[in-house]
C-alpha positions in Angstrom: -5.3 1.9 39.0 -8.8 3.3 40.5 -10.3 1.1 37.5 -8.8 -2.0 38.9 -9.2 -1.5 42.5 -12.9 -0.6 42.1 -13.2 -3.4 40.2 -12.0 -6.0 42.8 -14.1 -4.2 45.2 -17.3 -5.0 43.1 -16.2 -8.8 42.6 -15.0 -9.1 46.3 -18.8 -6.7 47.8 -21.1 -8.6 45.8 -19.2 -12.3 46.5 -19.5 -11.1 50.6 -23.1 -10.3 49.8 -23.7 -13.5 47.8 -22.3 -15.9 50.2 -23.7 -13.9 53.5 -27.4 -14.4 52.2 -26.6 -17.6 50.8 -25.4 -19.2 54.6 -28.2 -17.4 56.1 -30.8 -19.6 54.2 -28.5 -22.5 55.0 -28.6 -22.1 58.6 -32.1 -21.0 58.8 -33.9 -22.8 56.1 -37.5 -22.0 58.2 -36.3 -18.5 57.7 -35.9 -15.5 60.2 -37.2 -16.2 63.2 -38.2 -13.1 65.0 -38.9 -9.8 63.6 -35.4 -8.1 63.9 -33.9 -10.9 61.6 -36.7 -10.7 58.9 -36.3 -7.1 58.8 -32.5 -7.6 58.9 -32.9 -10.2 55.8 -35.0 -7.3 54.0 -32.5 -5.0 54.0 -29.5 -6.8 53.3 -31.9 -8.3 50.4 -32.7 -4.9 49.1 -29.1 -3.7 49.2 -27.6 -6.2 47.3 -30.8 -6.4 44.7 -29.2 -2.6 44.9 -25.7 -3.6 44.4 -26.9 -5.8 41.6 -28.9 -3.2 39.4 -26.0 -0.7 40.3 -23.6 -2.8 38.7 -25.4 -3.7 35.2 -26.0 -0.2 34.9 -22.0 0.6 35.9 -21.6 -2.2 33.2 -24.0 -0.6 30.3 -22.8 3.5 31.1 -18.9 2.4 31.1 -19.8 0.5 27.4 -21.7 3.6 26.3 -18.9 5.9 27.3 -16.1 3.6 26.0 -17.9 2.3 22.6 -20.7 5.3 21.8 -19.4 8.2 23.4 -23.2 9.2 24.7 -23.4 12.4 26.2 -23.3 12.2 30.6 -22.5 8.5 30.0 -19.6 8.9 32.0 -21.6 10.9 35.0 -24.1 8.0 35.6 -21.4 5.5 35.7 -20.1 7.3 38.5 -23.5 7.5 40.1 -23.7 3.7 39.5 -20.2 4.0 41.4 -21.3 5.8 44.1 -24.5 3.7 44.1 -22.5 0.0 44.5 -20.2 1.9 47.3 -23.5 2.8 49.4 -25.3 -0.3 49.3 -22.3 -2.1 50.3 -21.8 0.3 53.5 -26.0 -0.1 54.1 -25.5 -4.3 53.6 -22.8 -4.2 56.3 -24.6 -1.6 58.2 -27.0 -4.0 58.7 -24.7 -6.3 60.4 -23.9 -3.5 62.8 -26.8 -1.6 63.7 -30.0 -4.4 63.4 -28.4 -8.1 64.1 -26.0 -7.4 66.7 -27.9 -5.6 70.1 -26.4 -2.9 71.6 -22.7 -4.1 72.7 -20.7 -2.1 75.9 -17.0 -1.4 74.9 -14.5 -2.7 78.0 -11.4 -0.5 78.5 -8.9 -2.3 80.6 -6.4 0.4 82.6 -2.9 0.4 82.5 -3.0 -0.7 86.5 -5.2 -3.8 86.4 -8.5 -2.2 87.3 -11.5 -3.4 84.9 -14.9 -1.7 85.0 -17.5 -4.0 83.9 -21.4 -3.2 84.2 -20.2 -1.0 87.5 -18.0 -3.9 88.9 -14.6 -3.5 89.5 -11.8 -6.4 89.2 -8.4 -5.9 90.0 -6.0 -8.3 88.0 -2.6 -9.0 89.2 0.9 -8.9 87.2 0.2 -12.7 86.7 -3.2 -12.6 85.0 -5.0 -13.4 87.8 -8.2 -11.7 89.1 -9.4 -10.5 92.7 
């Protein structure tokens, strides 16, 4: 089962990772435009360069372990594992922490009173604001 659900995760990470640095060429073919995106581009490059390498050597270990039975075969395929999982939480880190700037979180209360950057609104049972 793990075997199978791993494996959809690879197709499913690297497809995301694919397609993600594919539309960002599309929609900037000059490239990035300001130093937060190229650095932004860099990483996500880097991690799925990562995610790539990670998974022909998953690839090669599992064969070796299946086909040859080499010694520790079995241990670097799982550090090829653990190696696809962290490059695909560092790609989408990067969505999070570099090309977004910091966002505020708005909590609205039970009663109608919204807090925004220090202002408060009052909204009525009808949706309508003060």
């Amino acid at each position: 089962m793990h075997e199978k659900i791993f494996i959809t995760f690879m197709i499913t990470s690297l497809t995301y990772m694919l397609v993600s640095l594919r539309l960002l060429r599309i929609l900037q073919p000059d490239g990035p435009t300001n130093e937060q995106e190229r650095r932004s581009l860099r990483y996500k490059n880097a991690f799925f360069a990562l995610s790539i390498v990670s998974t022909i050597g998953l690839i090669v270990f599992f064969l070796k372990h299946r086909l040859l039975c080499h010694d520790l075969a079995f241990s670097w395929f799982a550090f090829c594992e653990y190696l696809i999982a962290i490059s695909n939480m560092g790609f989408h880190c990067t969505t999070t922490l570099i090309d977004f700037p910091p966002l505020e979180l708005v909590v609205k209360s039970v009663d109608g009173h919204l807090t925004v950057n220090n202002e408060e609104n009052v909204t009525t049972k009808d949706g309508k604001s003060d």
